[in-house]
C-alpha positions as CSV (number, residue, x, y, z in Angstrom):
1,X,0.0,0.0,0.0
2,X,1.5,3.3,-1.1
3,X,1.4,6.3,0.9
4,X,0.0,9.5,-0.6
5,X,0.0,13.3,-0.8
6,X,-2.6,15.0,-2.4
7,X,-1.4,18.8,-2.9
8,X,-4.3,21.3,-2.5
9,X,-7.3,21.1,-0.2
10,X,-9.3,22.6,-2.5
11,X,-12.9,21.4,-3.6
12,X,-10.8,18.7,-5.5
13,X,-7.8,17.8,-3.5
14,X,-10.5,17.2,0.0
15,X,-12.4,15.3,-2.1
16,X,-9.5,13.3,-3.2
17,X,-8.2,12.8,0.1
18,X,-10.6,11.8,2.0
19,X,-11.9,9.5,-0.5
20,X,-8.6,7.8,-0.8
21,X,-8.0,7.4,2.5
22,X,-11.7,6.0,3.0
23,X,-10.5,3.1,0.6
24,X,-7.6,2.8,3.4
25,X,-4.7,4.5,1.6
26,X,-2.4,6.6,4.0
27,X,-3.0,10.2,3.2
28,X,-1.5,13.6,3.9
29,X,-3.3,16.7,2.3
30,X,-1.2,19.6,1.6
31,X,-1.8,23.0,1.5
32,X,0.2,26.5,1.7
33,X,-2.9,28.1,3.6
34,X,-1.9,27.9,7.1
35,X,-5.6,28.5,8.5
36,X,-7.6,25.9,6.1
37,X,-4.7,23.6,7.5
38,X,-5.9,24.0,11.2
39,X,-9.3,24.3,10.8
40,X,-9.2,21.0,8.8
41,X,-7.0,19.4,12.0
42,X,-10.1,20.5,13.6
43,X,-12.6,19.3,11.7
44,X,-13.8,22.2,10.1
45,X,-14.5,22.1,6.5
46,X,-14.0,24.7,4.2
47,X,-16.6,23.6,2.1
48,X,-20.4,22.6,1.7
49,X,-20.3,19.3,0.2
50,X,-22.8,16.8,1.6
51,X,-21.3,13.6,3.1
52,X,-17.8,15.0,3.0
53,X,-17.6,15.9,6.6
54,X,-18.1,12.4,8.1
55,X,-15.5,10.9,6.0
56,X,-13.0,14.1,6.7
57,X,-14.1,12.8,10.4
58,X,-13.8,9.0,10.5
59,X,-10.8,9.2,8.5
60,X,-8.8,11.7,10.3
61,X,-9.9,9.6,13.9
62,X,-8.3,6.5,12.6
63,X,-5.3,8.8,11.2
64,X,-5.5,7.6,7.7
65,X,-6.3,11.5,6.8
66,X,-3.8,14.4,8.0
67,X,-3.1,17.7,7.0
68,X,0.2,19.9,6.5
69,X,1.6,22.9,5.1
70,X,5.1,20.9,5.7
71,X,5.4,20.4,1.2
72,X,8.8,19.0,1.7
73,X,7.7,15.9,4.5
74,X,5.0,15.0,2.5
75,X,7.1,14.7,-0.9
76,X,9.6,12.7,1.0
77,X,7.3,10.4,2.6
78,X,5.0,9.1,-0.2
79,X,5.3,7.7,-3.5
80,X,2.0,8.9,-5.1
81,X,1.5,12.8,-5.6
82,X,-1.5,14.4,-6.4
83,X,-1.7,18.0,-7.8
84,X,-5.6,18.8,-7.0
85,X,-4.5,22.5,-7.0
86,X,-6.6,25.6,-9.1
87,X,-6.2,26.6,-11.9
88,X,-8.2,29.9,-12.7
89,X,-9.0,31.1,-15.9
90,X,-7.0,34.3,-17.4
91,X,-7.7,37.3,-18.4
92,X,-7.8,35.9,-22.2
93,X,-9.4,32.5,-21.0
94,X,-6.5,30.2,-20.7
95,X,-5.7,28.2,-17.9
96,X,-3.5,29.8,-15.7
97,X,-1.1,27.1,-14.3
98,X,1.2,29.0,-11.8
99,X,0.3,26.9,-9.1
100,X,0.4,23.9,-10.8
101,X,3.7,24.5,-11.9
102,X,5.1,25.8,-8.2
103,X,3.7,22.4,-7.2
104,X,5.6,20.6,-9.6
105,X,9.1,23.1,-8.8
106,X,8.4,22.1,-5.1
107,X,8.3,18.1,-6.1
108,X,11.6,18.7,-7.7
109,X,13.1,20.6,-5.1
110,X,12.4,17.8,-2.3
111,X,12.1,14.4,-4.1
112,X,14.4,11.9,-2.8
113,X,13.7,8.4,-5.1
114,X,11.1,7.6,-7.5
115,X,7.8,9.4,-7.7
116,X,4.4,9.1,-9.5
117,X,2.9,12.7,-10.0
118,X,-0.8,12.4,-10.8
119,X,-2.2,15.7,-12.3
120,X,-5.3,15.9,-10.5
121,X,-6.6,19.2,-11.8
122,X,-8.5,20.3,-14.6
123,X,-5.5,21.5,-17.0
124,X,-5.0,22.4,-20.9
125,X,-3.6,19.8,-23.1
126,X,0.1,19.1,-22.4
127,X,0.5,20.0,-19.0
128,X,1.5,16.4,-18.1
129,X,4.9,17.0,-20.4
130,X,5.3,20.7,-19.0
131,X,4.8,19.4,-15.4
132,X,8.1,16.9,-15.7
133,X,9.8,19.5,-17.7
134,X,9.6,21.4,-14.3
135,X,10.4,18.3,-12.3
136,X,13.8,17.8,-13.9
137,X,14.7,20.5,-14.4
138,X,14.9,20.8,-10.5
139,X,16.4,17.9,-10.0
140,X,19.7,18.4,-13.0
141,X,19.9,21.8,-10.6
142,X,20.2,19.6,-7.1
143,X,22.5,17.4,-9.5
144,X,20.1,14.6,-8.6
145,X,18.6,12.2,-11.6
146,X,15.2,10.5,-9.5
147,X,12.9,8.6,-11.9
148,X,9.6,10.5,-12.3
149,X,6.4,9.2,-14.3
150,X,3.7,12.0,-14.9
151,X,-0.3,10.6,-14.5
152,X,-3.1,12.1,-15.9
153,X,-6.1,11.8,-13.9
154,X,-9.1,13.6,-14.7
155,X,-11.7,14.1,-11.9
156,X,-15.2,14.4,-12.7
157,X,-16.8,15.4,-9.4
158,X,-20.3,16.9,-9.3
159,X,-20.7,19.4,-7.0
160,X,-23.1,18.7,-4.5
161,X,-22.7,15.0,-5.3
162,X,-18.9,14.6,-5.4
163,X,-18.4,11.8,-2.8
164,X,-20.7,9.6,-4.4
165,X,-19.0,10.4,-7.9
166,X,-15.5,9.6,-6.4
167,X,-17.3,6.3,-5.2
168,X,-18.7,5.0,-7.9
169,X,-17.2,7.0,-10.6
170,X,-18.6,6.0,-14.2
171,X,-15.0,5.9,-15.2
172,X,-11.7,6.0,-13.9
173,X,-9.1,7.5,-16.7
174,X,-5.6,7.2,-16.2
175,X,-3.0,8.6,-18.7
176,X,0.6,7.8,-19.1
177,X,3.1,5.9,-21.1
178,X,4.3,4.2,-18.1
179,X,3.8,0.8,-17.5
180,X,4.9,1.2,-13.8
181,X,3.2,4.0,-12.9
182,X,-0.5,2.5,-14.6
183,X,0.2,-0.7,-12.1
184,X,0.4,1.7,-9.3
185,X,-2.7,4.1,-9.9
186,X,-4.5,0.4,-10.4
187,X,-3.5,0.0,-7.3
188,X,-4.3,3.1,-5.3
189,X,-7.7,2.7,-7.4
190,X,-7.9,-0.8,-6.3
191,X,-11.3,-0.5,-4.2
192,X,-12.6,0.8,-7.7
193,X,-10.6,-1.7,-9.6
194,X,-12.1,-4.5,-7.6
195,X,-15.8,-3.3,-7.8
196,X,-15.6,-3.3,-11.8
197,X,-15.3,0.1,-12.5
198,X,-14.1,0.6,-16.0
199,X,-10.6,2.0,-16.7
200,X,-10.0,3.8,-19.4
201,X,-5.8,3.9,-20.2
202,X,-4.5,6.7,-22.6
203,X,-1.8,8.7,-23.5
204,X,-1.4,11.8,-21.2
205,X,-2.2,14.2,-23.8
206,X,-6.1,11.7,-24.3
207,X,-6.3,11.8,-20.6
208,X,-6.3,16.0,-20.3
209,X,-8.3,16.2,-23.5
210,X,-11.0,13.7,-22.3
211,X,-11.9,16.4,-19.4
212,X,-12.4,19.6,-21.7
213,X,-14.5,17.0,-24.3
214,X,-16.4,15.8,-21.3
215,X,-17.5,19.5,-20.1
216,X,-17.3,21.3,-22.8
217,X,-20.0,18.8,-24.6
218,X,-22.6,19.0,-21.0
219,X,-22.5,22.6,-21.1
220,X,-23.3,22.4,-25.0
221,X,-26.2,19.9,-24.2
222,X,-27.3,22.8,-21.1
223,X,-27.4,25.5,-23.9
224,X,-28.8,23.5,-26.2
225,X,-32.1,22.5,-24.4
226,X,-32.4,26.8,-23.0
227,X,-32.3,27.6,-26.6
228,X,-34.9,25.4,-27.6
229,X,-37.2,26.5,-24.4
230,X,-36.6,30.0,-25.8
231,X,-37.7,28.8,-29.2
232,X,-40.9,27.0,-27.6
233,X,-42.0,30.1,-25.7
234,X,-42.3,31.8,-29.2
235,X,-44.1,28.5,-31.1
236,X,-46.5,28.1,-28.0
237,X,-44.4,24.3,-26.8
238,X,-44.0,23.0,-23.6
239,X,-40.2,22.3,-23.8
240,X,-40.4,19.8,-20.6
241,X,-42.2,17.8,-22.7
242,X,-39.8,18.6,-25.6
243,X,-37.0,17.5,-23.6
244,X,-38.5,14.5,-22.3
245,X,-39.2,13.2,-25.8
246,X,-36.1,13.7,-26.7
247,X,-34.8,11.8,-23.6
248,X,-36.8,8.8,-24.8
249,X,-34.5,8.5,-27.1
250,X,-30.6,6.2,-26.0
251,X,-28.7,8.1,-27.9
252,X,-29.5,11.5,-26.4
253,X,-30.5,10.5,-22.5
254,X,-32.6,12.8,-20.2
255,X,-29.4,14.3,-19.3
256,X,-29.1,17.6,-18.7
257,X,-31.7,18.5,-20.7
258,X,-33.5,20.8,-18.1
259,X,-33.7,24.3,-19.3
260,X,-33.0,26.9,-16.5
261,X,-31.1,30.3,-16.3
262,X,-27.6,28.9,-17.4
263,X,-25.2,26.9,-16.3
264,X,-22.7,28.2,-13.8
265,X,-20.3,27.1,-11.1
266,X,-16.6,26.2,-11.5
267,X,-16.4,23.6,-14.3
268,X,-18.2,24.5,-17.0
269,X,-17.6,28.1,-17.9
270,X,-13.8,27.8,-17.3
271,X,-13.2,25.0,-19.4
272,X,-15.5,26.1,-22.1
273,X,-13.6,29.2,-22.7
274,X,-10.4,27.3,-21.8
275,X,-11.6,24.7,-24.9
276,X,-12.2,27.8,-27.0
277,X,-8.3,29.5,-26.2
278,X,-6.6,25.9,-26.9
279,X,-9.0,25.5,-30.2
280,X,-7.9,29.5,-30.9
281,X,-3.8,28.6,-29.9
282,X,-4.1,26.0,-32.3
283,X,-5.4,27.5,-35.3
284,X,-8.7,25.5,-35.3
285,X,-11.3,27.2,-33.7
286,X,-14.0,25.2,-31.7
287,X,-17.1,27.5,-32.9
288,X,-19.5,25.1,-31.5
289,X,-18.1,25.9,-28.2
290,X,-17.8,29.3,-29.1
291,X,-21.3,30.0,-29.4
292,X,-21.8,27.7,-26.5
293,X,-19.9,30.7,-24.6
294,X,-21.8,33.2,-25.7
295,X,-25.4,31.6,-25.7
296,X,-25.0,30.8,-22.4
297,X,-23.9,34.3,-20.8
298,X,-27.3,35.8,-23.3
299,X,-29.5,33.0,-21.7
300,X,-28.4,34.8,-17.6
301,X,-29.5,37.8,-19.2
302,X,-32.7,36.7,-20.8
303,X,-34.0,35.7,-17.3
304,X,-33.4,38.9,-15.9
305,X,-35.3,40.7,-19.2
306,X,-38.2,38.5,-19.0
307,X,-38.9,40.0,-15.7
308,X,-38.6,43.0,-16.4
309,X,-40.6,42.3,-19.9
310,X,-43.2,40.7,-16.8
311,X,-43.7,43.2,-14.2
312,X,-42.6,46.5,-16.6
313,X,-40.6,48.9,-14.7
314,X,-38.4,47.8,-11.7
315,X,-38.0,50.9,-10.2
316,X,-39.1,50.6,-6.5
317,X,-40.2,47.3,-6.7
318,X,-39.0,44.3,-4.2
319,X,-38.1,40.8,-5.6
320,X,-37.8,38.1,-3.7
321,X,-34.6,35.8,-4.8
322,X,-34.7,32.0,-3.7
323,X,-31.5,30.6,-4.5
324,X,-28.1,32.4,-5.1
325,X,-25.7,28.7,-5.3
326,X,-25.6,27.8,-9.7
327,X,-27.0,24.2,-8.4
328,X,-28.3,22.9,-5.2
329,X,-26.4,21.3,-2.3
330,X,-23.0,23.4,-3.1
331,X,-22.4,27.2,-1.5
332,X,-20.4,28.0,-4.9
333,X,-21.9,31.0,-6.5
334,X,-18.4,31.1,-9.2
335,X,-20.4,32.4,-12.4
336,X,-23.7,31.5,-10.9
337,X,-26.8,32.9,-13.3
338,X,-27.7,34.7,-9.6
339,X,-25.1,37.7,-9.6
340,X,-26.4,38.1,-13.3
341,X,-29.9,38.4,-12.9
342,X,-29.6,40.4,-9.3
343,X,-27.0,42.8,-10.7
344,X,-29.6,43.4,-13.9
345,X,-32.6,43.9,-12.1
346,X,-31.0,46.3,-9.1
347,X,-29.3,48.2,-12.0
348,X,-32.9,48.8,-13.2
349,X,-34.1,50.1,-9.7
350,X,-35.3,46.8,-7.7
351,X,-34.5,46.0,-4.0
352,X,-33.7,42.5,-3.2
353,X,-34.8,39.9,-0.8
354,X,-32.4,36.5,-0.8
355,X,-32.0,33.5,0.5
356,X,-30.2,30.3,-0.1
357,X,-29.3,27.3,2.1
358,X,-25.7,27.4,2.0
359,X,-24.4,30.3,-0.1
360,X,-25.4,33.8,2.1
361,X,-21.9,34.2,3.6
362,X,-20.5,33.7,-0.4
363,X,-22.9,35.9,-2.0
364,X,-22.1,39.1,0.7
365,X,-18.6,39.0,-1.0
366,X,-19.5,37.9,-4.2
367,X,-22.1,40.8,-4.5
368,X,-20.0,43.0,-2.5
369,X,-20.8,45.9,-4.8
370,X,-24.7,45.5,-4.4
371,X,-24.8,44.7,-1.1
372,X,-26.7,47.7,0.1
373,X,-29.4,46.9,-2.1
374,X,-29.9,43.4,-0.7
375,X,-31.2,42.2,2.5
376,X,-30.0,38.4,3.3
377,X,-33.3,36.9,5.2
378,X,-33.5,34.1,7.5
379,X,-35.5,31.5,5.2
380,X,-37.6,31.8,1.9
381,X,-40.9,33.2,3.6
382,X,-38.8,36.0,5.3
383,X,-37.5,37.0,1.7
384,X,-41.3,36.3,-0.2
385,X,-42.9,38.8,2.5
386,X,-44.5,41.8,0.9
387,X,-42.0,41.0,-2.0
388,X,-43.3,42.0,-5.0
389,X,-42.7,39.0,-7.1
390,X,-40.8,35.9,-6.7
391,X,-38.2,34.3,-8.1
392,X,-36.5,30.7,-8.3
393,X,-32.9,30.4,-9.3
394,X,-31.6,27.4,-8.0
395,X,-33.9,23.9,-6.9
396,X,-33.1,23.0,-3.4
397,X,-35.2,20.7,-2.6
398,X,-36.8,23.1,0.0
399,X,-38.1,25.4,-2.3
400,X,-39.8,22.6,-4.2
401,X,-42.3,22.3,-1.4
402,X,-43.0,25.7,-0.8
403,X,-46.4,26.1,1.2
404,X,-48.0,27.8,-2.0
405,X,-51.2,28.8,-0.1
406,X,-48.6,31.2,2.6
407,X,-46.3,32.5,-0.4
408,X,-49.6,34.1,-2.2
409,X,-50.8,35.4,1.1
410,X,-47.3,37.2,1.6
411,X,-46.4,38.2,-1.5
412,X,-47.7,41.8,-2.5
413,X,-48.1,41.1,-6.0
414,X,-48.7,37.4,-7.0
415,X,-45.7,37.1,-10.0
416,X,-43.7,33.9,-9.6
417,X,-40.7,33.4,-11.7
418,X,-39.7,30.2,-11.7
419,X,-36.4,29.5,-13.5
420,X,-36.1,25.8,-12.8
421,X,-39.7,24.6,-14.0
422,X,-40.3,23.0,-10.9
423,X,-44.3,24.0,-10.4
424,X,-47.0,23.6,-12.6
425,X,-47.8,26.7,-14.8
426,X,-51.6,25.6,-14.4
427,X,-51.6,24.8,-11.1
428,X,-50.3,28.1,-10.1
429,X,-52.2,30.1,-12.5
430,X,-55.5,28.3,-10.8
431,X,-54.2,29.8,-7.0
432,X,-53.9,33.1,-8.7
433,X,-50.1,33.4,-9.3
434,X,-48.8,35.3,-13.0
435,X,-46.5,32.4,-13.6
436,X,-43.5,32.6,-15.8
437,X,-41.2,29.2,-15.8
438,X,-38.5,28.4,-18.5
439,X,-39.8,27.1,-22.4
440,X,-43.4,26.7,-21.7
């Protein structure tokens, strides 16, 4: 059994971690943020993930899990290294890999025999190469010549659903021209190995292209359904039933095929416009993705028009905002359809009553700049009282049983956006309600 460091406690790298050492591997979780480090010793975790914190918990008890900002110990003392570090989109789009690459300067600068470096995060098409470029290169300086095999190792973690997708992944990919270093992720993967999970062996370049493919083709599959609602609400369609016909159908699955608001969060709109820079680098632009780009960010704003196109001028009026997180059972509000639609309709005079589960503390920094115009309430009725209108932006399974009867008594004027189709336009248009959902 190898002994493992997974570099980066991020939404990734915990995931990782604690996973991995839940299938009994030996793991130290690294990270240069001396507070995340403590708390974590702690038991505190930095982020909302349901069923993380118990595993964090059991695993840490039975000291299987530990956390450091000591890089150098944890390079020296295990064989298998994750990088499970970010890596942020720049100003032009493109990955920015500076702290892959410290990472992979640190591994060189400590490394002491044979390693296996797993890439871990989400990075551009021959990173894997670049990443033992940087390895060497440290270790010709320290006049030093340790083997080192470079893994690429795709996650594909739902927010909100991650520990079950590290589980019982659909797939397990693992690229590398190393015969060695594929025997030893089969064996730090063996729980998965054992259960039948398929494994999928490439070439690293495959391995890093398999992710953007992956992505890049669900948010296309998001924005392709929202267009098609759009289309229905002018042709006089019901798109759910659109989109469940099409779902009949094996070779297109129900799938994300639920129109809403856009797609948000940290996945899809980085490695969309990542997609688009490689296709651009390359000479040979990916104009599907392109347009996926832009249709999605026109789709944020269409939500915000149509209630405006709704209730007519804004000015003065108080809207009641259920949901702030892109998707249920996460707090991440990165390029959520939310700051959008809130900054559109305060811009055209509206004040705004939120609420949201597990994103409030997020969205006071994220809509630092609006903040005055938005009072955080205590739970959804607090936020629909005397509003004038209502609106859904993300389905938590709370605000799929909202008492209907109590939400037209407190609302001042009965409009009800909802943004993720989850009532029944006739059903609320018999209790009095001026619905407006998504393609219907």
């Amino acid at each position: 059994m190898y002994k493992i460091a997974v570099v980066g406690t991020g939404y990734v790298g915990l995931v990782t971690g604690a996973g991995l050492s839940d299938f009994g591997m030996n793991v130290i979780c690294v990270d240069n943020d001396y507070k995340k480090i403590e708390d974590l010793k702690n038991g505190i975790i930095p982020i909302f993930e349901p069923g993380l914190s118990p595993i964090v918990e059991r695993n840490t008890y039975y000291k299987r899990l530990t956390f450091t900002t000591d890089i150098k110990r944890a390079v020296e003392e295990c064989r298998v290294i994750f990088i499970a570090v970010g890596t942020p989109p720049q100003d032009d789009g493109s990955a920015d890999l500076k702290y892959v690459e410290q990472v992979a300067k640190d591994i060189g600068k400590n490394m002491n025999e044979y390693k296996v470096i797993v890439n871990k995060s989400t990075v551009p098409v021959g990173t894997a190469k670049k990443v033992r470029e940087l390895i060497e290169e440290k270790l010709k300086q320290r006049g030093v010549n340790f083997p080192v095999d470079v893994v690429s190792n795709p996650e594909f973690l739902r927010e909100g659903t991650a520990v079950h997708d590290f589980c019982r992944p659909d797939r397990v990919v693992i690229g590398s021209d190393s015969q060695k270093a594929v025997e030893i992720m089969k064996q730090v993967y063996n729980v998965l190995y054992q259960n039948d999970i398929p494994f999928m062996l490439t070439n690293n370049e495959t391995a890093e292209m398999i992710k953007y493919a992956s992505n890049a083709f669900l948010a296309m599959k998001i924005t392709y359904i929202n267009e098609i609602a759009n289309l229905c609400e002018k042709l006089g369609a019901n798109v759910q039933d659109v989109a469940e016909g099409m779902g009949k159908d094996r070779r297109i699955s129900p799938e994300f095929l639920k129109p809403g608001p856009g797609y948000g969060g940290s996945c899809f709109p980085k490695d969309t416009i990542a997609l688009v820079n490689m296709g651009k680098q390359y000479g040979f632009p990916v104009t599907l993705i392109e347009q996926t780009v832009r249709a999605n960010e026109n789709q944020k704003k269409l939500m915000a028009q149509k209630i405006e196109k709704v209730m007519g001028d804004l000015e003065g009026k108080e809207m009641a905002i259920l949901g702030l997180a892109f998707k249920p059972n996460t707090n991440d509000m990165r390029e959520a359809p939310s700051i959008t639609i809130l900054k559109y309709i305060i811009k055209k005079g509206a004040r705004v009553k939120a609420y949201d589960p597990a994103s409030m503390e997020e969205a006071k920094w994220r809509l630092s700049d609006i903040n005055d115009k938005i009072k955080y309430c205590k739970d959804e009725y607090e936020a629909i009282d005397k509003s004038d209108g209502v609106v859904i932006l993300t389905e938590w399974d709370r605000f799929k049983r909202l008492d209907i009867k109590k939400v037209k008594e407190l609302l001042k004027e009965p409009y009800f956006f909802d943004f993720r189709n989850i009532y029944e336009r006739s059903a609320m248009e018999s209790y009095g309600f001026k619905y407006s959902g998504v393609g219907q």
